[in-house]
Residue frames as qw, qx, qy, qz and C-alpha x, y, z in Angstrom:
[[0.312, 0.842, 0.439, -0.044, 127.46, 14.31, 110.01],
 [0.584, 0.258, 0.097, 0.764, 128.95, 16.60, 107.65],
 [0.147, -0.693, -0.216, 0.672, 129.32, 20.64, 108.52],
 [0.339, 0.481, 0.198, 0.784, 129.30, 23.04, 105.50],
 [0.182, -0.827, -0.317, 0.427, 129.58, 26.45, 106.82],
 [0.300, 0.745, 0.421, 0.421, 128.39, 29.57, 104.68],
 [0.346, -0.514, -0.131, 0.774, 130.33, 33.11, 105.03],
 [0.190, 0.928, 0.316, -0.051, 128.23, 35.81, 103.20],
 [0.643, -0.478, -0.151, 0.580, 130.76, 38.43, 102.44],
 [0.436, 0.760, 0.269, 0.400, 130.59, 42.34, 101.04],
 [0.014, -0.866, 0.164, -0.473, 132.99, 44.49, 101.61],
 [0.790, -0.609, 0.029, -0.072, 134.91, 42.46, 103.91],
 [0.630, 0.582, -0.491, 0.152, 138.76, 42.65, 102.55],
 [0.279, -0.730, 0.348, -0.517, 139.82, 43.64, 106.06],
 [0.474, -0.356, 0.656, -0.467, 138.60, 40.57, 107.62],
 [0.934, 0.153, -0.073, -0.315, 137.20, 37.86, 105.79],
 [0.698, 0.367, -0.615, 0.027, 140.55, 36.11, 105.44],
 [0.167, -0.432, 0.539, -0.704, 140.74, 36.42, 109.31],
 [0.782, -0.034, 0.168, -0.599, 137.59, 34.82, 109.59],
 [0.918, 0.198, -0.327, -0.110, 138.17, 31.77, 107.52],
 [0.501, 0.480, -0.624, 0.358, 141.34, 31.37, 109.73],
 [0.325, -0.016, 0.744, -0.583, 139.42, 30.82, 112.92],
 [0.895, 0.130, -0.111, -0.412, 136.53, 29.08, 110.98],
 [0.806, 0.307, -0.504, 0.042, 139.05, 26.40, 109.94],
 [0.046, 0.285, -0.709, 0.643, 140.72, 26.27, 113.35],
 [0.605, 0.043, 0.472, -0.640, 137.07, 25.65, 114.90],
 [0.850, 0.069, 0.500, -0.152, 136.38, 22.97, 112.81],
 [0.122, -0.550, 0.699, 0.440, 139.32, 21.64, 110.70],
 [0.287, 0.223, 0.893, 0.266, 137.25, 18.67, 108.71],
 [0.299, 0.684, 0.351, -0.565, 134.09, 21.54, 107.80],
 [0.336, 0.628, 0.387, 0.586, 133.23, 22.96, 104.01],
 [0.122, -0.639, -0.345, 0.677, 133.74, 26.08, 103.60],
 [0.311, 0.695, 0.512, 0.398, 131.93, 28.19, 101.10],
 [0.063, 0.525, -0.032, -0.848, 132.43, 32.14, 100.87],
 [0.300, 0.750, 0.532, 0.254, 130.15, 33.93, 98.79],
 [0.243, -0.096, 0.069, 0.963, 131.84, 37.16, 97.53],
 [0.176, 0.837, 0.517, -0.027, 127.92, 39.48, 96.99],
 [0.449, 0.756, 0.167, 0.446, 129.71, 41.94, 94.47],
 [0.497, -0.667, -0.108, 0.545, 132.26, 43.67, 96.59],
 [0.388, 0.862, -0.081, 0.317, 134.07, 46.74, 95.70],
 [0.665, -0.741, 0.058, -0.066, 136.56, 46.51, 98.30],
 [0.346, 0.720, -0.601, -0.003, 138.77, 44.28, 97.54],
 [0.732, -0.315, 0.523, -0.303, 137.37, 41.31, 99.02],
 [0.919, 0.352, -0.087, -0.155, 137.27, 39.67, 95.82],
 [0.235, 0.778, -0.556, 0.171, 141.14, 40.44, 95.67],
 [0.292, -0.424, 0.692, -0.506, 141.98, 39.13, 99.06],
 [0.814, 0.013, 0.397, -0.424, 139.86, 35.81, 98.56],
 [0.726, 0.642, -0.173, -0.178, 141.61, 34.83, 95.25],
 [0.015, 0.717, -0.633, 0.292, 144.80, 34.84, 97.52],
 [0.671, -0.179, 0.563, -0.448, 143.07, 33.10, 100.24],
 [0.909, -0.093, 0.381, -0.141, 142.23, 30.23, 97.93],
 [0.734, 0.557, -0.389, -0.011, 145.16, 29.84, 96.23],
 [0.009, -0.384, 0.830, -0.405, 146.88, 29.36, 99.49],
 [0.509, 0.129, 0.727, -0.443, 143.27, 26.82, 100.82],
 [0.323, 0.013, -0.624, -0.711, 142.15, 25.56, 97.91],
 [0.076, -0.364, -0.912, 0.173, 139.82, 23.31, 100.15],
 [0.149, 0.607, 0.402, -0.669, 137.70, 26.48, 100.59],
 [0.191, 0.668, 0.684, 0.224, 134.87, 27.15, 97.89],
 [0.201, -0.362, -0.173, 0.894, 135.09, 30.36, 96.78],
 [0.308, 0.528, 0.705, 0.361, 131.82, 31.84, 94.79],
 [0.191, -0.431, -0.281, 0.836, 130.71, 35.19, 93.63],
 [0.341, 0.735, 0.568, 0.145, 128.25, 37.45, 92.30],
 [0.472, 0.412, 0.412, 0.662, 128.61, 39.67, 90.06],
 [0.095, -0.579, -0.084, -0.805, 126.86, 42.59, 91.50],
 [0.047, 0.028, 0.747, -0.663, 125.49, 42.98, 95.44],
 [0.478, -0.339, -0.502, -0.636, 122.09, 41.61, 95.95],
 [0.572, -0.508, 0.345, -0.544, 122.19, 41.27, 100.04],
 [0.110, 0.369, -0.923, -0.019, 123.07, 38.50, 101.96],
 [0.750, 0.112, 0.489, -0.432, 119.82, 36.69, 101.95],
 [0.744, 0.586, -0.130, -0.293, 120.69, 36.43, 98.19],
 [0.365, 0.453, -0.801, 0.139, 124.24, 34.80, 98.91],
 [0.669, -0.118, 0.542, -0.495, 122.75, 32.61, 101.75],
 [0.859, 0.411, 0.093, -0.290, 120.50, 31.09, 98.74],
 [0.634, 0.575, -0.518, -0.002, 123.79, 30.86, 96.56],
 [0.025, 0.595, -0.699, 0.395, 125.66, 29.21, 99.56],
 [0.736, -0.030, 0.576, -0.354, 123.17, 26.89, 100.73],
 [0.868, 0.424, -0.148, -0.213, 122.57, 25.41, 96.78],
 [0.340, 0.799, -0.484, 0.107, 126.39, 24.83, 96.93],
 [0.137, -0.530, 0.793, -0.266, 127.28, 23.31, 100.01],
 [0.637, 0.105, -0.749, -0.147, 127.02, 19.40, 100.15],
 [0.080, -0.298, 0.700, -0.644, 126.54, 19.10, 104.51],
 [0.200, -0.485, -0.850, -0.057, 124.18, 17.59, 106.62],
 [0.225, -0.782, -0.361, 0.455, 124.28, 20.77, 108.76],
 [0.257, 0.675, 0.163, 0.672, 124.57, 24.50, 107.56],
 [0.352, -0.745, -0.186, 0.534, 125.93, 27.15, 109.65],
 [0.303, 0.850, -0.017, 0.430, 125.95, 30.70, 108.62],
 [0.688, -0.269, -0.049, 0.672, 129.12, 32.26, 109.62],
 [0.185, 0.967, 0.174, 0.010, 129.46, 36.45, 108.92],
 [0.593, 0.670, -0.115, 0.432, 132.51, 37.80, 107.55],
 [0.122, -0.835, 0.224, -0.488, 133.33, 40.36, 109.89],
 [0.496, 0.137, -0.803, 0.302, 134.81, 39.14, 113.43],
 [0.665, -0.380, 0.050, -0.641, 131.45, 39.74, 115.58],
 [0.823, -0.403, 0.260, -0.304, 131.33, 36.16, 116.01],
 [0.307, -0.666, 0.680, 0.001, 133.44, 33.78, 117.50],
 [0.789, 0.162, -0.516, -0.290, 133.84, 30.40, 115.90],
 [0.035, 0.198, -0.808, 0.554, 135.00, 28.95, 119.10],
 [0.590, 0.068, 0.246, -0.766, 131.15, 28.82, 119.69],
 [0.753, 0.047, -0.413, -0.509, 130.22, 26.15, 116.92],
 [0.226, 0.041, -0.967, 0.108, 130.67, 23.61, 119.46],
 [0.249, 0.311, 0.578, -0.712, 127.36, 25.15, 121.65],
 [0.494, 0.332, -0.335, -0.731, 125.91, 25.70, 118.10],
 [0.471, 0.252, -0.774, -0.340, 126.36, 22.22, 117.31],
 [0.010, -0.188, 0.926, -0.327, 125.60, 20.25, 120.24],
 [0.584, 0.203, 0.568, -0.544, 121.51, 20.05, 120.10],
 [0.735, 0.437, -0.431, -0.289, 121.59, 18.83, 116.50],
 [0.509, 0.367, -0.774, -0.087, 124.09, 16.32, 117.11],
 [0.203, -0.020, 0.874, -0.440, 122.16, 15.22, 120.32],
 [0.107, -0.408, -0.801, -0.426, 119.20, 14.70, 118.29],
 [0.010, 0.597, 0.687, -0.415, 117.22, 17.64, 119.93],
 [0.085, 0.767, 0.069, -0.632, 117.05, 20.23, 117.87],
 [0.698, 0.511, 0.384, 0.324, 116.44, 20.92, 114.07],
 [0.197, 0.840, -0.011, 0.505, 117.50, 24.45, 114.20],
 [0.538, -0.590, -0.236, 0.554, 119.89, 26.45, 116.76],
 [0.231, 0.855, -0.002, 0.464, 120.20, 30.14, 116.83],
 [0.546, -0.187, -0.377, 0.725, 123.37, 31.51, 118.91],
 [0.083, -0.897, -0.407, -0.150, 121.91, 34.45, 121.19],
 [0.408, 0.407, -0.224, 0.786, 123.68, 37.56, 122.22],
 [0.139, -0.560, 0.121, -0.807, 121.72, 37.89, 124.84],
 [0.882, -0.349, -0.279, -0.151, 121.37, 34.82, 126.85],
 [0.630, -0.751, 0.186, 0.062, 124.77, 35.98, 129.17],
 [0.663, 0.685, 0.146, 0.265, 127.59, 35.98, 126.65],
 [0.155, -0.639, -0.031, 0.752, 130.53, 38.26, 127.17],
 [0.504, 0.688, 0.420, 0.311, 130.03, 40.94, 124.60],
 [0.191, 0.168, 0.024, 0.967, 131.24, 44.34, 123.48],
 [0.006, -0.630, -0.489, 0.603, 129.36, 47.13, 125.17],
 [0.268, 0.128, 0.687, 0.664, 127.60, 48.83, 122.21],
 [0.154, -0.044, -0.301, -0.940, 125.00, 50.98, 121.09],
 [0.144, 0.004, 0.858, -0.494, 122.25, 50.71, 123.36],
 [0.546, 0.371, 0.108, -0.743, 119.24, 51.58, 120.95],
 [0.200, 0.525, -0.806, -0.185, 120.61, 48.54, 118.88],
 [0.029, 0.044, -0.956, 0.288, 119.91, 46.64, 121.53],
 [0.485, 0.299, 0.337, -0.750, 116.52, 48.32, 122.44],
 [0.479, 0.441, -0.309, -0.694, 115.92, 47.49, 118.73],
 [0.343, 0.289, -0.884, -0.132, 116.60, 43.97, 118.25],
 [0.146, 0.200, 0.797, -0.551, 114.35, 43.29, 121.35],
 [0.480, 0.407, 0.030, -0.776, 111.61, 45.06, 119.66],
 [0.467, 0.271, -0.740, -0.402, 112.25, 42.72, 116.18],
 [0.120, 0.105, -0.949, 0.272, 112.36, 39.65, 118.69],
 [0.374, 0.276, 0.679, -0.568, 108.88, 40.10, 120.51],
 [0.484, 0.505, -0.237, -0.675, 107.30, 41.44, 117.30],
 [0.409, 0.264, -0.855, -0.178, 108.82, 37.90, 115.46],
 [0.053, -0.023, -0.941, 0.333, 107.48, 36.11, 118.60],
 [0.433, 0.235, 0.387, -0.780, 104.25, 37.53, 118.65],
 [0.681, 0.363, -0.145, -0.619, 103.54, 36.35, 115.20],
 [0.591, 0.279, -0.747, -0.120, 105.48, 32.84, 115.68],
 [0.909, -0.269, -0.211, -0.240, 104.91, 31.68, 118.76],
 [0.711, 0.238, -0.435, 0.498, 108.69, 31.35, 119.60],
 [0.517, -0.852, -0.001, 0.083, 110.26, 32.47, 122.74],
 [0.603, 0.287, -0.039, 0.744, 113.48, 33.43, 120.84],
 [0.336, -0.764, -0.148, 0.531, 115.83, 35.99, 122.53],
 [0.247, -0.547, 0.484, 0.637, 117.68, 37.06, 119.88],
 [0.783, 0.443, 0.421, -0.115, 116.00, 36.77, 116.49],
 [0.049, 0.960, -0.203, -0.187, 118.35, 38.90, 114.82],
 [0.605, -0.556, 0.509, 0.256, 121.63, 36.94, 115.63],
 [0.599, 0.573, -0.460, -0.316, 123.86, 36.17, 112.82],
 [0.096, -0.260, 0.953, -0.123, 124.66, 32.82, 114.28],
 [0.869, 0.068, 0.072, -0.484, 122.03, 30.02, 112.86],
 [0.070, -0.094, 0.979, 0.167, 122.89, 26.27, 112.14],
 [0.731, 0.272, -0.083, -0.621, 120.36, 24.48, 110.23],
 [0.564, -0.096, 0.785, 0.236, 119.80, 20.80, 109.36],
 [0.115, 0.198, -0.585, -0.778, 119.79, 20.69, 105.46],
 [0.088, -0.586, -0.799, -0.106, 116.33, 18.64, 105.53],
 [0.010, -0.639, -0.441, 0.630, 115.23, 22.08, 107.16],
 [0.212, 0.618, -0.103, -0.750, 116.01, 24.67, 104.36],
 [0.003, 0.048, -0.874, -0.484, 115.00, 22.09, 101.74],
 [0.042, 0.594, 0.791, 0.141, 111.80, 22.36, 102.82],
 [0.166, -0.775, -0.290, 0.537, 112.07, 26.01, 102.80],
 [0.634, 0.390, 0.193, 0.639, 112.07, 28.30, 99.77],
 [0.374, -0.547, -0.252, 0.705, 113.86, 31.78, 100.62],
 [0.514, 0.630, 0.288, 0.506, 113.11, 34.76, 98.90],
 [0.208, -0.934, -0.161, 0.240, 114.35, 37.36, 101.07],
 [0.706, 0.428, -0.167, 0.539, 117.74, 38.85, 99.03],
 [0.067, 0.591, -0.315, 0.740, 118.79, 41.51, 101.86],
 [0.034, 0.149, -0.810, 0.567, 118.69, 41.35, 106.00],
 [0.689, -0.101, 0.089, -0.713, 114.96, 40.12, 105.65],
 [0.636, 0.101, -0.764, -0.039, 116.24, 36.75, 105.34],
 [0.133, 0.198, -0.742, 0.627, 116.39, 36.67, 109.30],
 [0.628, 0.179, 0.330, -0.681, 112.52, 37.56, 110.02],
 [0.743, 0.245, -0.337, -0.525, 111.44, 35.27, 107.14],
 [0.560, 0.226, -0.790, -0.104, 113.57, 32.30, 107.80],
 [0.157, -0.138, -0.891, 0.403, 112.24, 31.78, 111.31],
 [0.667, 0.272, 0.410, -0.559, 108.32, 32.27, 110.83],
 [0.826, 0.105, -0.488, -0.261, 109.05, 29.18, 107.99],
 [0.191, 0.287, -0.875, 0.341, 110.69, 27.51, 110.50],
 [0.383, 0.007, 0.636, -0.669, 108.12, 28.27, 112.96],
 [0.658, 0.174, 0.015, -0.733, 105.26, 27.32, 110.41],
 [0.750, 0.314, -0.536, -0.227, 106.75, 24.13, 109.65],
 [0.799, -0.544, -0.009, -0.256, 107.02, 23.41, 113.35],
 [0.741, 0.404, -0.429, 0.323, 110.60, 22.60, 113.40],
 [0.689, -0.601, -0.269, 0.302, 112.31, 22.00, 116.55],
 [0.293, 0.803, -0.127, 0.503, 114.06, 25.45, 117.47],
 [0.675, -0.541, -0.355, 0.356, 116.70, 25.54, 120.25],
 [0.146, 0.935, -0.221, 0.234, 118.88, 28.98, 121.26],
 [0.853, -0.257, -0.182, 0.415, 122.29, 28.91, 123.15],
 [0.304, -0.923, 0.002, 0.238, 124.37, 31.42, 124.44],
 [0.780, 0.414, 0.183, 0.432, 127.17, 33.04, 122.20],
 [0.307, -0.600, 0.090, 0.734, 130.10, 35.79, 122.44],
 [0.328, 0.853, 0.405, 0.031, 129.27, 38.91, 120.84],
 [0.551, -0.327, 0.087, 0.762, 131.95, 41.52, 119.42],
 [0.453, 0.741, 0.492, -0.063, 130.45, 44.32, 117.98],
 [0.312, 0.013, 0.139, 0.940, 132.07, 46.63, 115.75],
 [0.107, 0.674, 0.202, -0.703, 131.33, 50.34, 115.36],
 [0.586, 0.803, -0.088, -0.065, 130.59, 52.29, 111.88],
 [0.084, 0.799, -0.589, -0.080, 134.16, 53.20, 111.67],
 [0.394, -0.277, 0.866, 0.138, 135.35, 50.04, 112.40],
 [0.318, -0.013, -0.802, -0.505, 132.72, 48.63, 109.29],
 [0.243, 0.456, 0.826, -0.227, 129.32, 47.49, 111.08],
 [0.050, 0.148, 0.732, 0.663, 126.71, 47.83, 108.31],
 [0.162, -0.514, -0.842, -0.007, 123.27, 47.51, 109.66],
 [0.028, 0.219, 0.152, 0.963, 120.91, 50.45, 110.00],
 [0.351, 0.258, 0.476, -0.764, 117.86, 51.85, 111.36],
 [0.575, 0.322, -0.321, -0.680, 116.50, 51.59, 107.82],
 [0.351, 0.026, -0.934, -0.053, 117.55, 47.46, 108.31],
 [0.155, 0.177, 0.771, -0.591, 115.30, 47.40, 111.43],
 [0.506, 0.246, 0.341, -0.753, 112.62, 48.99, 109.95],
 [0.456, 0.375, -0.631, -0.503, 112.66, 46.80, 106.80],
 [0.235, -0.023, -0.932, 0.274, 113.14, 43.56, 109.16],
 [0.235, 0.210, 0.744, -0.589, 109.52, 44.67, 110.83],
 [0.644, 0.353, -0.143, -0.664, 107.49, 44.95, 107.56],
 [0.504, 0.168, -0.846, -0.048, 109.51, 41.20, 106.49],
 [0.069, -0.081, -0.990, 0.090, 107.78, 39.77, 109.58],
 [0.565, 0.296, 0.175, -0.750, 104.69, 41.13, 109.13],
 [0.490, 0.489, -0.502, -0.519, 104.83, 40.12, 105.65],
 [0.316, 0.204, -0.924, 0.068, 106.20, 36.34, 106.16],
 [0.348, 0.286, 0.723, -0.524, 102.96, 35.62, 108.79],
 [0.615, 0.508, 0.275, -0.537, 100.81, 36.27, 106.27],
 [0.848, 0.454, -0.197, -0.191, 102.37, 34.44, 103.26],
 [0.698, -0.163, 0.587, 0.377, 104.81, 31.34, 102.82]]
């Protein structure tokens, strides 16, 4: 089965080329797709490089930032796999992992697999309201799907492509996460989790996400229970 794995990426000069260099190490036969979402950084810069030295790697971009639900969309149309794995710029997560990521798909149990940060992991110690917060998202998501997901949040997903074909996303910013797993749930797909090393970064160091993302992420699953 083929892999395409999808790397969102704004504002990531720093690291993104990092990334793809332990993507491609972790799985040396994979697509890879970057999706520049209108940097100002110099990611664009730093990616132009990147594939003139990989040309195997797929390098698309928009024109202005429209969140990374909206590259997701542009990354999924693109990639040609059987499986999809999102992959985040930054260097939170390890790609060493996509073998746990991969292994209930390719044992035929699982249509979906989300990698948790909280199923024993080592992780950076980090901002403990964060945590507090992501729990909160998680029960909240579970109450209204039925899942017993730890970790709804997680920026580790794999997907078989029969899944998000039968899914249409419209979330363009970090509501993709609450939305794509109450279609999952509604469409009864088989959902497994596994355990995954976590590295957070601080502001300073470039971590993005907000209080304002949290609260946005608990109106998007409201919102997604009550309409497809």
């Amino acid at each position: 089965m083929k892999l395409s794995i999808i790397i969102p990426a704004y504002n990531e000069a720093g690291t993104v080329a990092g990334i793809v260099a332990r993507v491609r190490a972790a799985a040396q036969d994979a697509e890879i797709i970057v999706v520049n979402d209108g940097s100002t950084d110099g990611t664009a810069e730093a990616l132009a490089e990147l594939a003139e030295r990989q040309p195997d790697v797929r390098v698309l971009h928009h024109e202005t930032n429209r969140g990374k639900g909206a590259a997701l969309r542009t990354g999924f149309a693109a990639a040609t796999g059987d499986i999809l794995l999102v992959q985040d710029a930054d260097l939170e997560y390890n790609p060493q992992d996509y073998g746990k990521l991969l292994a209930p798909i390719l044992k035929g149990e699982a249509d979906v697999v989300y990698g948790s940060r909280f199923l024993g992991g080592p992780h950076r110690v980090l901002f403990f309201w964060h945590a507090v917060g992501n729990r909160l998202l998680t029960l909240l998501s579970n109450i209204f799907t039925n899942l017993n997901l730890t970790d709804v949040e997680t920026g580790y997903k794999v997907f078989r492509k029969t899944v998000l074909e039968s899914i249409t996303i419209r979330s363009d910013r970090f509501g993709f996460e609450p939305e794509i797993t109450a279609k999952v749930a509604k469409r009864g797909w088989r959902v497994y989790e596994v355990p995954i090393e976590y590295h957070g970064r601080t502001y300073e160091e470039g971590k993005k996400v907000t209080w304002r993302d949290g609260l946005k992420a608990f109106f998007a699953i409201v919102w997604f229970r009550l309409t497809d």
